[in-house]
C-alpha positions in Angstrom: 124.6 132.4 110.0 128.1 133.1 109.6 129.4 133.1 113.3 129.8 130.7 116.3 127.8 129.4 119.1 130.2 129.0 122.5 129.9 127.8 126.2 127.9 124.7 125.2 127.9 121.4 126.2 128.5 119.7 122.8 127.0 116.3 122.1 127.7 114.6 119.1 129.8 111.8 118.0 129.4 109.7 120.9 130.7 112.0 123.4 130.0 115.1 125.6 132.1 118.2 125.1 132.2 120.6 127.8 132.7 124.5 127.3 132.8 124.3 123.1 132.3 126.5 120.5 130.9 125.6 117.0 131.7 128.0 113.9 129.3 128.3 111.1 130.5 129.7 107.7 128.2 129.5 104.7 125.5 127.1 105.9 128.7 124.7 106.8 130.4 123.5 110.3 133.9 125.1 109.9 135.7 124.7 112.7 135.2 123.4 116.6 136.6 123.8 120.1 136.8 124.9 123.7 136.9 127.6 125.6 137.6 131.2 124.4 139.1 129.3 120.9 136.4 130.7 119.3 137.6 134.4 119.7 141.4 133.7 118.2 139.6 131.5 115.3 137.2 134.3 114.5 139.8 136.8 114.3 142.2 134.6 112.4 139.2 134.1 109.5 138.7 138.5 109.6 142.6 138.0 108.7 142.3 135.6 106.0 139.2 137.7 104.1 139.5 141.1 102.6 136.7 143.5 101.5 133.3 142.9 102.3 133.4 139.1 103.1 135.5 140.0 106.0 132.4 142.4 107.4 130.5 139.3 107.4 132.9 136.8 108.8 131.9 135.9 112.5 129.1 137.9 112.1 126.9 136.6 115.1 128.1 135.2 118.1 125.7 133.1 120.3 126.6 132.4 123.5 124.7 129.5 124.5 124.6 129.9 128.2 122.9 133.3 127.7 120.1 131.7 125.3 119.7 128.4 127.2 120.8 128.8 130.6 123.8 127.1 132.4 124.3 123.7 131.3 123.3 124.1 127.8 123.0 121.6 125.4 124.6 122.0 121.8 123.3 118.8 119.2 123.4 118.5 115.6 120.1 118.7 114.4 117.6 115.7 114.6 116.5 113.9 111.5 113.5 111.9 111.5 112.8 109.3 109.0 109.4 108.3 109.5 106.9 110.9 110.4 103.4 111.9 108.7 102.8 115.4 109.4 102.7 117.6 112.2 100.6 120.8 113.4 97.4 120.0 112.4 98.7 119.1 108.6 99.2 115.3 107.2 102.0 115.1 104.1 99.7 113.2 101.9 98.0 116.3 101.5 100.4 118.1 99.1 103.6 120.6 99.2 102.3 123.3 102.0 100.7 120.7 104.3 104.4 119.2 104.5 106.3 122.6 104.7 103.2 123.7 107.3 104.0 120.3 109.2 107.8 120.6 108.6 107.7 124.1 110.7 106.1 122.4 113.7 108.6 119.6 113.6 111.9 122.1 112.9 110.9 124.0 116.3 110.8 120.8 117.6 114.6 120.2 116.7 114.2 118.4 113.8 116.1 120.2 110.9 115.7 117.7 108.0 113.1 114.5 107.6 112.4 111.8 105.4 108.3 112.3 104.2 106.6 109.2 104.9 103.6 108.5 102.8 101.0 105.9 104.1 99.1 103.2 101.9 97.5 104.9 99.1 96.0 103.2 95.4 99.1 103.0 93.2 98.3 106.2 91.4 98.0 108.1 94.2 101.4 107.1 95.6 102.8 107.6 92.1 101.8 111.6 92.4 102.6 112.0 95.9 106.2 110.5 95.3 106.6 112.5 92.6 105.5 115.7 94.6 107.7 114.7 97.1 110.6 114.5 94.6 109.5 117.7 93.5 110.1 119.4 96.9 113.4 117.3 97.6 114.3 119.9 94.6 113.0 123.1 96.6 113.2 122.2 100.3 116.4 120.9 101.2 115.7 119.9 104.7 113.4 117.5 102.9 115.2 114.3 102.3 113.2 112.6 100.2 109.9 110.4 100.9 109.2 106.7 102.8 106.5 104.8 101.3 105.1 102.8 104.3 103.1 100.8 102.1 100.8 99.1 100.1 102.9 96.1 100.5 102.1 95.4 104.1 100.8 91.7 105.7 97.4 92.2 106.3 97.2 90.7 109.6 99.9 93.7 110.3 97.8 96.5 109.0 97.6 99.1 111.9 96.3 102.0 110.8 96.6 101.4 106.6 93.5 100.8 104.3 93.2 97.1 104.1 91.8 97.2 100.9 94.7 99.0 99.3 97.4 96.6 100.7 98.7 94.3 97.9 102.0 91.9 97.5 105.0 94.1 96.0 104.9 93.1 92.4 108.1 93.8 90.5 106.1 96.2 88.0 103.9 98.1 90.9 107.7 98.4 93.0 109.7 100.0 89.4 106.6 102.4 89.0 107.1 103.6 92.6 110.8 104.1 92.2 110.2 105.6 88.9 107.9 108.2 90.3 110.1 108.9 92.5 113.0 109.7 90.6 115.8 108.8 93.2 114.4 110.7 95.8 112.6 107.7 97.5 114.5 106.6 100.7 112.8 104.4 102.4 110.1 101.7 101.3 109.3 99.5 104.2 107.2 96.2 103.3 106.7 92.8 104.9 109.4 90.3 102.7 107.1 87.2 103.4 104.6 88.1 100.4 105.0 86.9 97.5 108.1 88.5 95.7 108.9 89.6 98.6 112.6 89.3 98.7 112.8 90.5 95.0 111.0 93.7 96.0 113.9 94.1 99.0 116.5 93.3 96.1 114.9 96.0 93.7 114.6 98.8 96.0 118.2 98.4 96.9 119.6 98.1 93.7 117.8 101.4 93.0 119.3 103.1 95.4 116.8 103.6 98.2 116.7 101.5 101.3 114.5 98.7 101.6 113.0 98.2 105.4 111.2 95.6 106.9 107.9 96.2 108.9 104.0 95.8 109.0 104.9 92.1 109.1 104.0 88.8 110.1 108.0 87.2 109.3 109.5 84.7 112.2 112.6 85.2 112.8 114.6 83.1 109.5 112.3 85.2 107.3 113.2 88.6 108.7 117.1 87.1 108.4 116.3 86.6 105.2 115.2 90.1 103.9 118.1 91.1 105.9 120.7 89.5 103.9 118.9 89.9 100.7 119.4 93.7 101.3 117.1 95.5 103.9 118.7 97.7 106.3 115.9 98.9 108.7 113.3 97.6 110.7 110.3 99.8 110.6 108.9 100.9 114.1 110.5 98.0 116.0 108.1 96.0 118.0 104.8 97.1 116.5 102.8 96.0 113.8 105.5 92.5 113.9 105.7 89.7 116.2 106.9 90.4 119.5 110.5 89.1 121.2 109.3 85.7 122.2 111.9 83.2 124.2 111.2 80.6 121.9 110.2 82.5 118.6 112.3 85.7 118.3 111.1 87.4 115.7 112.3 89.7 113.5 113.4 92.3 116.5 115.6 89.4 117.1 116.7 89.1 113.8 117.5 92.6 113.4 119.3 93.7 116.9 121.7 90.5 115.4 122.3 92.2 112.7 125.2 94.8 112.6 123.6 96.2 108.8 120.3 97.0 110.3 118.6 100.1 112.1 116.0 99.7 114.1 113.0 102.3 114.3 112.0 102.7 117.7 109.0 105.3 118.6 110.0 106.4 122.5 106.6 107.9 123.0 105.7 106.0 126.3 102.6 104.6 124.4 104.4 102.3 121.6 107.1 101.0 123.6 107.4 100.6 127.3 110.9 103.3 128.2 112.0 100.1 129.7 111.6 98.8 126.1 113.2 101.4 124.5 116.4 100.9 127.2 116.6 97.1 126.3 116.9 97.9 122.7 119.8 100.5 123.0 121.7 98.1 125.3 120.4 95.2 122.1 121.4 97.4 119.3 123.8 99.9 120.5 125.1 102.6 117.7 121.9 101.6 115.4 118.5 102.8 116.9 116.7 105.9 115.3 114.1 107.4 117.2 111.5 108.4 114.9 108.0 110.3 115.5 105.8 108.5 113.2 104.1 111.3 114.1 100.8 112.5 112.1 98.8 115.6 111.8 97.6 115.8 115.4 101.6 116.2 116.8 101.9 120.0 118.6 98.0 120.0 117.7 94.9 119.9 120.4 93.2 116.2 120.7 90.1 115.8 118.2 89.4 113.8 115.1 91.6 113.4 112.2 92.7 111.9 109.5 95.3 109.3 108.1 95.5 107.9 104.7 91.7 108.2 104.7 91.0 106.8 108.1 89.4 108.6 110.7 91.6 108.5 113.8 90.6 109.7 117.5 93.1 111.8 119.3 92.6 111.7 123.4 95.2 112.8 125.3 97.5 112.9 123.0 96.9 109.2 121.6 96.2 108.5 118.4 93.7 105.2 117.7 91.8 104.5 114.6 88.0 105.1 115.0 87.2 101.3 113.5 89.1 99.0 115.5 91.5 101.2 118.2 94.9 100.2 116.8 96.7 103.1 117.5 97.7 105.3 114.3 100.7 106.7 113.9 101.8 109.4 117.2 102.0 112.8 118.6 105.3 112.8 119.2 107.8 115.4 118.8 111.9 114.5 118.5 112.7 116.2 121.4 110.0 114.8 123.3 111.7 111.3 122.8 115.1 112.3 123.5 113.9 113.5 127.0 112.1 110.1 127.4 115.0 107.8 126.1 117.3 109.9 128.8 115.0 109.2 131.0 114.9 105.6 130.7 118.0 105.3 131.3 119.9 105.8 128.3 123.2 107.6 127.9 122.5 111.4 126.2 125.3 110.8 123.9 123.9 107.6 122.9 120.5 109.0 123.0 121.5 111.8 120.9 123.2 109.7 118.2 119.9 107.6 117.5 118.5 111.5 116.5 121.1 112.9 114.1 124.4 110.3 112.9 121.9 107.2 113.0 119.6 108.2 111.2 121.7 110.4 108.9 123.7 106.9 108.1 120.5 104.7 107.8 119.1 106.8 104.4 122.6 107.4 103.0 123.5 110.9 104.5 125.7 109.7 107.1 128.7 112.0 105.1 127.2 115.3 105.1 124.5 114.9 108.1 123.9 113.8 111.5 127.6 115.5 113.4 128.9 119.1 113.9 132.8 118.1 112.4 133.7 120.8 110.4 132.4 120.2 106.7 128.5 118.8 108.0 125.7 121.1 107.0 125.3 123.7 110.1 122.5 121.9 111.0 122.4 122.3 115.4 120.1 122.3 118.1 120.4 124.5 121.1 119.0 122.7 124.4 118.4 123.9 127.8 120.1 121.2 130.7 116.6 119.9 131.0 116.2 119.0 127.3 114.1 121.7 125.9 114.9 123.2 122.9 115.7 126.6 122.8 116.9 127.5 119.4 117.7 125.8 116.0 119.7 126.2 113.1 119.6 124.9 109.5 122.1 125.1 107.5 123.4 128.0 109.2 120.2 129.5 109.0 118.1 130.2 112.7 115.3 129.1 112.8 113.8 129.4 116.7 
């Protein structure tokens, strides 16, 4: 879209915005502000163009009031960096499973995402990361892929293949990253195995970001990952030891640690909302909110699948079949940021942990995450209650 949205509420950067306008020009943010700005700056870039690009300039004007109702709600869009799938689809399951779960999630708010790819045999991950790479190529709202696994503490498993799990040798971790070929973002794994902390210093010095999760670590053990390189904590609170007064864990670890991101899943099922409150007032300016969502999100309860286990959906929980842990969620972005606002958390600070913290946490913190003129067009067009009522990517609408 080459035009502006106007009359919003703008949220981004830490701060709300009454009455703004956004301009998109050529799948970029071009220029912001408030009031009837908008009109003077379209007519200013008519002026500037000639010929047939000036028919195009301004094109559409949305006026946000009109699509979303008073009070409307103007984000950047939401980036998830763990999530499984989506709409019935799981993204181990190849290129139109992902784009078939990626629609779901996009009318959900979420206009780019990290693939996460569950435990798999080695080969298996090889392909998939290399499919993934493939689409990274094709898709751009695909950021690249997670691997949440194999090398996960057993006694941390949740809902991965026990079998499959294994310590992060230095020649299974290269092979991963090779298959990958730069597009991997994200490998989370549980730095108390052996060669642990050379797996954390590997993936970093390859580019991707090393995260720590699916683990048994105490607190000096978490530290330690920490300063050897890792940057996120996967799914804080789960599948880890909890925030204990005498044994802190590595929740503690991490909320000390201004170089780390904390996951946190605000589905009202993995964390308490009072939970998720205490670890934006813990970690403020570094929670993501992430779905980990798998194939059942915006699908009807039932049996399904992930990474080979069969998982029961009731009532929009996901729980293994063998052994109840619960596997992955239903969980939608927007979902979460109406949860996190409810628990008590600031929308501007709820609305960060969707779009600049996550953006920053996988390396697109420069061109993602923020409406300043120069950010991909990415937005999200809420109503004053939170629900999403249109979306753009890139420039491009998309609900």
């Amino acid at each position: 879209m080459n035009g502006v949205i106007h009359s919003a509420r703008l949220v981004d950067a830490g701060r709300v915005v009454d009455d703004a306008w956004v301009r998109f020009a050529d799948g970029r943010v071009v220029a912001t502000g408030t009031g009837d700005g908008w009109r003077a700056d379209a007519a200013a870039s008519v002026a500037a163009t000639s010929g047939s690009e000036a028919s195009d300039a301004a094109e559409v004007v949305v006026d946000a009031t009109a699509v979303a109702g008073p009070g409307a709600v103007l984000t950047p869009g939401f980036i998830d960096i763990h999530g499984h799938g989506g709409g019935g689809f799981a993204y181990d399951d190849g290129p139109d499973a992902i784009r078939a779960a990626r629609a779901l999630h996009r009318a959900h708010g979420t206009t780019r995402a990290v693939v996460s790819l569950v435990t798999a045999a080695l080969p298996d991950l090889e392909r998939r990361a290399t499919m993934v790479a493939d689409l990274v190529a094709s898709d751009p709202d695909i950021l690249g892929s997670h691997l949440e696994g194999p090398f996960l503490d057993l006694a941390r498993k949740g809902a991965h293949t026990p079998e499959l799990l294994r310590a992060p040798a230095t020649d299974a971790v290269e092979r991963l990253l090779a298959a990958g070929g730069g597009s991997i973002r994200q490998i989370t794994l549980a730095p108390e195995l052996p060669g642990g902390l050379d797996a954390v210093r590997l993936v970093v010095a390859a580019g991707a970001t090393a995260a720590v999760g699916h683990t048994s670590a105490d607190y000096a053990q978490a530290a330690a990952a920490f300063d050897a390189g890792a940057t996120i904590l996967t799914h804080a609170f789960n599948a880890m030891p909890g925030l204990h007064h005498r044994d802190p864990g590595p929740v503690a670890a991490a909320a000390a640690d201004a170089r780390v991101t904390l996951e946190v899943i605000a589905d009202g099922v993995h964390l308490h909302p009072e939970v998720v409150r205490i670890a934006f007032a813990a970690a403020p300016g570094r929670i993501a909110l992430i779905t980990d969502a798998m194939a059942a999100a915006g699908h009807p309860d039932g049996r399904y699948e992930l990474g080979g286990l069969g998982v029961d959906v009731r009532d929009g929980v996901a729980r293994l079949v063998e052994g109840g842990a619960i596997a992955g969620s239903t969980l939608t972005q927007d979902a979460a940021l109406r949860l996190t606002v409810a628990a008590g958390v600031a929308l501007p600070d709820a609305v960060a942990a969707l779009t600049s913290t996550p953006a920053r946490a996988v390396g697109r913190g420069d061109d993602l995450g923020s409406l300043a003129p120069g950010r991909w067009a990415d937005a999200v067009l809420l109503s004053a209650d939170l629900d999403v009522r249109a979306v753009w990517t890139a420039g491009s609408r998309d609900l």
